[in-house]
VOGU-3710 file (C-alpha; in Angstrom, 3 decimals, decimal comma):
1> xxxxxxxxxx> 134,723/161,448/118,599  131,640/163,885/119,341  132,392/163,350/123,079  136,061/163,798/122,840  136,804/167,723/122,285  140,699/166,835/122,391  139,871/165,305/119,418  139,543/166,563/115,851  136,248/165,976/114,650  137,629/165,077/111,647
11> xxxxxxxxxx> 140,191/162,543/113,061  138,383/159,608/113,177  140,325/156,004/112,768  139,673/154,375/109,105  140,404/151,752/107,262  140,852/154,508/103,714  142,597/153,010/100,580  142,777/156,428/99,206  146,345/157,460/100,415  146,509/160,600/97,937
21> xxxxxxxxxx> 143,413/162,159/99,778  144,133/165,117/102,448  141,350/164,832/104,212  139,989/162,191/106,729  136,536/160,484/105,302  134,470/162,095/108,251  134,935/165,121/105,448  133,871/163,108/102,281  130,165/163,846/102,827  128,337/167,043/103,432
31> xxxxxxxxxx> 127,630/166,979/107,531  126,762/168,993/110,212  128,451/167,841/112,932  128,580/171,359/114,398  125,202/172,268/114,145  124,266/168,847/115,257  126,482/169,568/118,702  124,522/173,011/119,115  121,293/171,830/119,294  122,191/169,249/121,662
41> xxxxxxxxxx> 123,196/171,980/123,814  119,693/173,838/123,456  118,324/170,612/124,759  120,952/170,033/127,501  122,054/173,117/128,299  125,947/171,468/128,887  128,042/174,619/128,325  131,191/173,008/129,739  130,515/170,471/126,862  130,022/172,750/124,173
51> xxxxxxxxxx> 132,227/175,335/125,044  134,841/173,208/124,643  134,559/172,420/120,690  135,120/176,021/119,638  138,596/175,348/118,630  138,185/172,203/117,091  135,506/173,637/114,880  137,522/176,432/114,448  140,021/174,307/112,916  137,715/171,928/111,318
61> xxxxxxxxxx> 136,342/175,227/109,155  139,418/176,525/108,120  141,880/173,727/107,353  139,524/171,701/106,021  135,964/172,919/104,660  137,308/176,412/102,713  140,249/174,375/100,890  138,520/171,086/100,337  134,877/172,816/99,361  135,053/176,955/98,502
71> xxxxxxxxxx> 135,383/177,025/94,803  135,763/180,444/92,728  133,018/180,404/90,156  132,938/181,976/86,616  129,342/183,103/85,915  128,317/182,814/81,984  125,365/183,311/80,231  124,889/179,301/79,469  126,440/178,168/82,822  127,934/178,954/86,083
81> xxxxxxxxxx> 131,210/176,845/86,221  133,520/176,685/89,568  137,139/175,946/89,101  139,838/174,969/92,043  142,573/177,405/91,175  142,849/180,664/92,458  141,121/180,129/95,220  144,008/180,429/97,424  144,091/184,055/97,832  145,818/186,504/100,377
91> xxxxxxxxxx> 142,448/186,527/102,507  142,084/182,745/102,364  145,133/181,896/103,180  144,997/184,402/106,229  142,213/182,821/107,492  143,341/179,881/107,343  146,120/180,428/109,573  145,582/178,484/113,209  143,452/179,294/115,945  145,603/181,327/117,838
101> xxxxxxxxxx> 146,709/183,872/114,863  145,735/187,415/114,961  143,059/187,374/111,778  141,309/190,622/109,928  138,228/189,647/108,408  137,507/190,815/105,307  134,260/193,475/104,411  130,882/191,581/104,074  130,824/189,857/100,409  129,179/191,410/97,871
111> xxxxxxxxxx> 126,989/188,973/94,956  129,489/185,673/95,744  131,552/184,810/93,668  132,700/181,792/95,235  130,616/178,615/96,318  130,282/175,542/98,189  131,153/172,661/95,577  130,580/168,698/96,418  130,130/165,440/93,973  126,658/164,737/94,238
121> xxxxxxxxxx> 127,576/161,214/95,877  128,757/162,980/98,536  126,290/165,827/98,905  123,542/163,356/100,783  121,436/163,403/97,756  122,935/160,501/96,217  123,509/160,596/92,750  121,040/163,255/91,643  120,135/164,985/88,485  121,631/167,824/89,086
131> xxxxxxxxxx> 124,846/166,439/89,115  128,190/167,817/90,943  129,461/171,340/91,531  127,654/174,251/93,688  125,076/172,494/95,429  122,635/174,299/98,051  122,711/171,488/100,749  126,620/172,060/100,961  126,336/175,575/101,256  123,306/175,646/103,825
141> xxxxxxxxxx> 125,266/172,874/106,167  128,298/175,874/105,549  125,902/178,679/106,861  124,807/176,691/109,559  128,244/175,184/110,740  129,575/179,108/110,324  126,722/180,012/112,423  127,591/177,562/115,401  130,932/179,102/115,581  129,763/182,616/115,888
151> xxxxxxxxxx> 127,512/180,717/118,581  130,902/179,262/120,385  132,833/182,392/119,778  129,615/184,323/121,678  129,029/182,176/124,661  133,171/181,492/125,546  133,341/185,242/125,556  130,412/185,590/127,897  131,957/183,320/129,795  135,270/185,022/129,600
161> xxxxxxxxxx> 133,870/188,665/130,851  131,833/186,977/133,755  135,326/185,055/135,079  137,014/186,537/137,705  140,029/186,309/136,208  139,304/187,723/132,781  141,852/187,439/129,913  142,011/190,720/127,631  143,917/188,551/124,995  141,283/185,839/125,200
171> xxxxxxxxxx> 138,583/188,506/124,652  140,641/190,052/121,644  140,668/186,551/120,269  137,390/185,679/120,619  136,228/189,235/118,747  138,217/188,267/115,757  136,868/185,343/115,583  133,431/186,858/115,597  134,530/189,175/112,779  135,958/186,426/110,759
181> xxxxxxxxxx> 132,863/183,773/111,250  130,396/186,550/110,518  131,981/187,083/107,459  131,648/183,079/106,403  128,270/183,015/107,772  127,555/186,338/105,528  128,831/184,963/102,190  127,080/181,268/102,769  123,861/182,712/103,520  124,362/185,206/99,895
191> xxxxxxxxxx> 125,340/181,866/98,108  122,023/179,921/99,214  120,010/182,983/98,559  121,370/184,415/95,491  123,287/181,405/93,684  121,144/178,834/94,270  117,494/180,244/94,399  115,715/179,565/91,001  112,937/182,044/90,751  111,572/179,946/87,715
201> xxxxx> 111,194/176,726/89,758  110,691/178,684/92,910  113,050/176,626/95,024  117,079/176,457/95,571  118,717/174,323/93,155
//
């Protein structure tokens, strides 16, 4: 499917017994498919290749990684616990809408108070101690896969103002994108850093 941008990355074929689950298996397990892609381009240097996954990833992002994995998170002295409700709000929802939807992304987050949750089967630790919920491998694949979009949403507007034939709506489209991304990007990087960063162990648990 990586070589197929007509194709959703997550659309895989599967043999899945689970009939009640949403979401295709590629999406089970933390990944970075994304990031993955971009530093093949580095190495390559195939725009017409990359440029062409900014949609799917687009896509990827919003229908699947904010519903299936952004959790709202209560923060106690004993514990910080993340719950599924609520996190459906006005702002999610709107960016959640499809690709070609006029967006408004919202100001940069403050201290989150939302994370990246995953069962710690699925979080390519394999069953660790620290058990499931807001885990810091999630949240850095979530920085970096935001990150690659920003990346995308850059170099197809480059591309855009060098074309002869350049498309003010495309360029519009491509800025609120920007907007929106840097806002992910913004509150994934504040979750690894301020969440997850133990100053007693020194490390990000």
């Amino acid at each position: 499917a990586a070589n197929n941008p007509n194709q959703h990355p997550s659309d895989d074929s599967h043999d899945d017994d689970d009939d009640d689950n949403p979401y295709p298996p590629i999406t089970d397990y933390t990944h970075w498919i994304g990031y993955a892609m971009w530093q093949r381009y580095l190495l390559d240097g195939n725009v017409t290749f990359v440029q062409q996954w900014l949609e799917p990833m687009v896509r990827l992002f919003r229908t699947v990684y904010i519903p299936k994995y952004l959790r709202n998170i209560t923060t106690t002295t004993s514990a910080t616990t993340a719950t599924t409700t609520t996190i459906a709000t006005a702002t999610t929802k709107h960016l959640r809408n499809t690709t070609t939807t006029t967006t408004t992304a919202p100001r940069s987050p403050p201290r989150p108070n939302q994370c990246w949750w995953q069962e710690e089967g699925n979080d390519a630790m394999e069953v660790s101690i620290s058990g499931s919920g807001c885990r810091p491998t999630l949240a850095a694949a979530m920085f970096g896969e935001s990150q690659v979009i920003l990346h995308l949403a850059r170099l197809n507007n480059n591309h855009n103002h060098n074309n002869h034939n350049h498309n003010n709506n495309t360029t519009e489209w491509l800025q609120r994108l920007q907007d929106e991304f840097a806002y992910w990007n913004r509150l994934s990087q504040q979750i690894v850093l301020h969440l997850h960063w133990n100053d007693a162990q020194k490390s990000f648990a």
